[in-house]
C-alpha positions as CSV (number, residue, x, y, z in Angstrom):
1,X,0.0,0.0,0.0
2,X,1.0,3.5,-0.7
3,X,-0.4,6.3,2.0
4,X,0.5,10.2,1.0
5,X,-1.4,13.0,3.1
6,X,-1.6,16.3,1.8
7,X,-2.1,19.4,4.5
8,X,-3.0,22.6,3.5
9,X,-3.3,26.1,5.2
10,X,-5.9,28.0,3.3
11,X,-8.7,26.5,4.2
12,X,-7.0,24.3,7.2
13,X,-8.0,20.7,5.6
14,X,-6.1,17.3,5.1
15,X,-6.6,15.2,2.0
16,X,-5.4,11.9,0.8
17,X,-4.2,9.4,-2.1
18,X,-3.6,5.7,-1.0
19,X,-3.7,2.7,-3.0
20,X,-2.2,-0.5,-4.1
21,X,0.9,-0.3,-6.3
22,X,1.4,-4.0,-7.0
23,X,-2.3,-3.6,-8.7
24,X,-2.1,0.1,-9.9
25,X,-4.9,1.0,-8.1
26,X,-5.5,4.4,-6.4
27,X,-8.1,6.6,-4.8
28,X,-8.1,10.2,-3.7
29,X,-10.2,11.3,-0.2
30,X,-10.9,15.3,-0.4
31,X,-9.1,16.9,-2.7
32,X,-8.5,20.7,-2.0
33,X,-6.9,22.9,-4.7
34,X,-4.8,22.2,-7.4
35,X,-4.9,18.7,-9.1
36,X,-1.6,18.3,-10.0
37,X,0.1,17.1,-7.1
38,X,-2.2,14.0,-6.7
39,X,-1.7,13.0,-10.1
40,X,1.6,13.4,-9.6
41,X,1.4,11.4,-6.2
42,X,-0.5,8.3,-7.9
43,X,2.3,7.8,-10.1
44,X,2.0,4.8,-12.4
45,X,-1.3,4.1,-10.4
46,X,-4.6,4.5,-11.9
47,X,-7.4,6.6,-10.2
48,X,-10.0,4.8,-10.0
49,X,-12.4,6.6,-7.3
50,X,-12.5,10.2,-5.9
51,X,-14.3,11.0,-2.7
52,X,-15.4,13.9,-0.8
53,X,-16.6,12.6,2.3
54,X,-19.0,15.1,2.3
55,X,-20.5,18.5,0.6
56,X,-18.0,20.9,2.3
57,X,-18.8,24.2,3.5
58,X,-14.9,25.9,4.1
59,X,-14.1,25.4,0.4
60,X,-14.7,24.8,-3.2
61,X,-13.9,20.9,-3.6
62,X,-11.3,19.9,-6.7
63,X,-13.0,16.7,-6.7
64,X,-15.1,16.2,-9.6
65,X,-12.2,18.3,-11.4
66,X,-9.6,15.9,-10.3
67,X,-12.2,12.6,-11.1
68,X,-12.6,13.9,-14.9
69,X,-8.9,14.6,-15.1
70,X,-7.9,11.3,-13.9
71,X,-10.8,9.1,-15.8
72,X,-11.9,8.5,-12.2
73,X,-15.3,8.0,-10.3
74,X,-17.0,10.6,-8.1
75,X,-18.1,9.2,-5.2
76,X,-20.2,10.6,-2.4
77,X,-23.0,8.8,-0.4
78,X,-25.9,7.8,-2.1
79,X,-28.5,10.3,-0.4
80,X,-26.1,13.3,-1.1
81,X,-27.8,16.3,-2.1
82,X,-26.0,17.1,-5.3
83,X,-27.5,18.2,-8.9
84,X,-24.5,16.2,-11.4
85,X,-24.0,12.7,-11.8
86,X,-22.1,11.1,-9.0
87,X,-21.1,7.5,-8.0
88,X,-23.4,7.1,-4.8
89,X,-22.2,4.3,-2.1
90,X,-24.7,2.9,0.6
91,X,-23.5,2.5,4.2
92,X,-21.3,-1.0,4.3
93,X,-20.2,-1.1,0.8
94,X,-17.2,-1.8,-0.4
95,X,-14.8,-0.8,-2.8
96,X,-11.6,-2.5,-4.2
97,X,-8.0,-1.7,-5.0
98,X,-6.0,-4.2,-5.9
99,X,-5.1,-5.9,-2.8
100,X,-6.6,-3.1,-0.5
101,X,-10.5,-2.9,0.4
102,X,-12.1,0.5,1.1
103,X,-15.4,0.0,3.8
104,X,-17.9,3.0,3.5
105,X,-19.0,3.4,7.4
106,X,-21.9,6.7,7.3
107,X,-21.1,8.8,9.8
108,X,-23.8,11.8,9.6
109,X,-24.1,14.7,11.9
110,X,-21.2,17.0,10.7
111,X,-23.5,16.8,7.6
112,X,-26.1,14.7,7.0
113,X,-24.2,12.9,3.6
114,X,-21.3,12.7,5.6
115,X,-19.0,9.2,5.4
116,X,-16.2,7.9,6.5
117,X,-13.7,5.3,4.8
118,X,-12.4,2.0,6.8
119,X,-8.8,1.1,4.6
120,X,-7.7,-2.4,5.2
121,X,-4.8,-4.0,3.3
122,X,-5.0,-7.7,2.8
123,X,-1.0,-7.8,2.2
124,X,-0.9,-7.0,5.5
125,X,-3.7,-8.5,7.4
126,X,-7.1,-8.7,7.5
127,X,-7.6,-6.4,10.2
128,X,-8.5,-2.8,8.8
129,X,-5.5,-0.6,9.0
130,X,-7.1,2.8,9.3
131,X,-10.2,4.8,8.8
132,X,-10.4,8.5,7.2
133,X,-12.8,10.2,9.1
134,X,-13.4,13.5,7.6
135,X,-14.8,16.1,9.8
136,X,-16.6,13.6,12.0
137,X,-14.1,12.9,14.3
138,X,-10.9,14.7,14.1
139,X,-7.6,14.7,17.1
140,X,-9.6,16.6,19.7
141,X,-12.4,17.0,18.8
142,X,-15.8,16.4,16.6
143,X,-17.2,18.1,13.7
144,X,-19.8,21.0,14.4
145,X,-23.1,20.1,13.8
146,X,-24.9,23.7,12.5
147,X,-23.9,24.1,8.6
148,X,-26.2,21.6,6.7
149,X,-28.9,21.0,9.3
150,X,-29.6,22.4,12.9
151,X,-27.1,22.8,15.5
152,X,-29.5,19.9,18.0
153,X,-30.5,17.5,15.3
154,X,-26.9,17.4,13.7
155,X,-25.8,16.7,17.5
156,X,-28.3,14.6,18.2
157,X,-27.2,12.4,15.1
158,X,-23.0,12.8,15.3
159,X,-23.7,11.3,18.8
160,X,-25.1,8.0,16.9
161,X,-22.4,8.5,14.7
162,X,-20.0,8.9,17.7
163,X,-20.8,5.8,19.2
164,X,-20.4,3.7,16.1
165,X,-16.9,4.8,16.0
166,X,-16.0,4.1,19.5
167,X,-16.9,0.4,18.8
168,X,-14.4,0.2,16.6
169,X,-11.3,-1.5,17.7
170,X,-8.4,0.9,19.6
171,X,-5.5,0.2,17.5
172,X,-7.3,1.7,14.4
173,X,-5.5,5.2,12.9
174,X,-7.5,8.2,12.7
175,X,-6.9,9.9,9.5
176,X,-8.9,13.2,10.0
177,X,-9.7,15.7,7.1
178,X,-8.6,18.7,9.4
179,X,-6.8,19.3,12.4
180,X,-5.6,22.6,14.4
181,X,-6.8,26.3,12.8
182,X,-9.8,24.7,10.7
183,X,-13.0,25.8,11.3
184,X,-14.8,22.9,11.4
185,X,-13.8,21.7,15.1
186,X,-13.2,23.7,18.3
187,X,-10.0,21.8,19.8
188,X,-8.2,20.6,17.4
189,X,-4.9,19.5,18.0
190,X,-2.0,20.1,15.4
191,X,-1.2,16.5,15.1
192,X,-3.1,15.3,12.3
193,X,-3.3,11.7,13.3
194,X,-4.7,9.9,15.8
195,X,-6.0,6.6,17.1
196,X,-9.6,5.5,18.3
197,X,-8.0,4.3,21.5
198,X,-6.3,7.7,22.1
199,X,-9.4,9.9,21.0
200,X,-11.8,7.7,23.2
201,X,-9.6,8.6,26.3
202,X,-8.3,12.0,25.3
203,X,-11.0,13.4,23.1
204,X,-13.6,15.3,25.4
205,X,-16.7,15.1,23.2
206,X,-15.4,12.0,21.8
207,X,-15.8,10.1,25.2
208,X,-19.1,11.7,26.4
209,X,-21.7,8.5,27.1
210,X,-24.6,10.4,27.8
211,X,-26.4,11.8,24.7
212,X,-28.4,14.9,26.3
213,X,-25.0,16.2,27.3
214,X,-23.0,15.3,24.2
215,X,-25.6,17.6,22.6
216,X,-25.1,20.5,25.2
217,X,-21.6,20.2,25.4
218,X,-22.2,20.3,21.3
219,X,-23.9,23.3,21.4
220,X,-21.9,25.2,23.7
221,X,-19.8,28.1,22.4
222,X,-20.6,27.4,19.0
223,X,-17.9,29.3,16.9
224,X,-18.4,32.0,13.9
225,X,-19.1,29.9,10.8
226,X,-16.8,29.6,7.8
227,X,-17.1,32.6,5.7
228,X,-19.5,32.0,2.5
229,X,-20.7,28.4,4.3
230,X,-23.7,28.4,2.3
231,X,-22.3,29.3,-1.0
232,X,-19.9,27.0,-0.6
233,X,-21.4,23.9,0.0
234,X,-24.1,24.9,-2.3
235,X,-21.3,25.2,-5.1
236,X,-20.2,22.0,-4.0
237,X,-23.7,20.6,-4.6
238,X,-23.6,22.0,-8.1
239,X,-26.3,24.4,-7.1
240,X,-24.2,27.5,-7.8
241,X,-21.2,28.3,-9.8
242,X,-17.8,29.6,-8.2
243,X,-16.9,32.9,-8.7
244,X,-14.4,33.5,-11.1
């Protein structure tokens, strides 16, 4: 397997390309920005899927540019609210590459279209290897719950999503689409990696059992939102055209 993780300042975000080389097989998790340097990162591997985990609201998306430059699929989840064609993936499907297998876990409440990805790789072991989580669960924190739906209801359902997470086993990696200075989370540390164990000891909203006060502690000091949230993730949708 090949891993490459891409951080970038303006917006704060983390994207991804992983793969199997032996099988030339790659996929790309959130692309922000110029193209190129995924390309460039695949190599000799073929493209096969792009995802967003979900319609973001911090920036304009490179993903459907990247998936038509690369002879690639588009993938979001299946109930996503976008006007263009897209390859939509139902919660528990799976995707292959070569010798790795990509699980689609949905993990609404950040957004309600909002997945995650659970990477194993069979030359390895059997065991899945690591999940990218987007902006549901992040190093220190969770995603906020207010730009695609309300603040309670989104809380309400990233505590379900929460608790499916937890249950998965400690050693797993977190591979987070942000980390410190985004604003999608509120304590975000600057590592950008983590593990499930870690986050469920160290991770303050992460380990909160009781769902009435995961949504308070939710809903507490909610920060400014992104500027242009709403154009933005209706441009994602295809509902609007960027600005030139």
């Amino acid at each position: 397997m090949i891993l490459r993780q891409f951080l970038h300042s303006d917006p704060v975000a983390a994207s991804y390309v992983f793969g199997c080389a032996g099988k030339a097989s790659a996929a790309v998790v959130d692309p922000v920005g110029d193209i190129q340097p995924y390309l460039d990162a695949a190599g000799a591997m073929k493209i096969r899927y792009v995802f967003d985990t979900h319609l973001h609201a911090d920036h304009v998306s490179s993903g459907r540019e990247l998936a038509k430059a690369a002879g690639a699929e588009y993938v979001l989840f299946r109930n996503a609210a976008a006007d263009f064609p897209f390859k939509g993936v139902a919660d528990g499907e799976v995707l292959e590459l070569g010798n790795v297998s990509i699980t689609v876990l949905h993990t609404p409440g950040h957004t309600p279209e909002h997945i995650s990805l659970m990477v194993t790789d069979r030359t390895r072991g059997d065991e899945p290897w690591f999940v990218l989580t987007g902006h549901t669960l992040m190093a220190g924190d969770l995603g906020r719950t207010e730009l695609a739906t309300s603040a309670e209801e989104g809380a309400r359902t990233l505590f379900r999503s929460a608790e499916r997470l937890k249950a998965l086993p400690d050693y797993l990696e977190i591979l987070p689409g942000a980390y410190s200075g985004s604003v999608c989370g509120r304590k975000l540390s600057g590592k950008p990696t983590s593990t499930i164990g870690f986050e469920k000891r160290h991770n303050k909203a992460f380990a909160i059992a009781d769902e009435n006060e995961f949504v308070a502690a939710m809903l507490a000091d909610i920060p400014p939102p992104p500027a242009r949230a709403a154009e933005l993730r209706a441009i994602n949708s295809g509902r609007a055209l960027a600005a030139e």
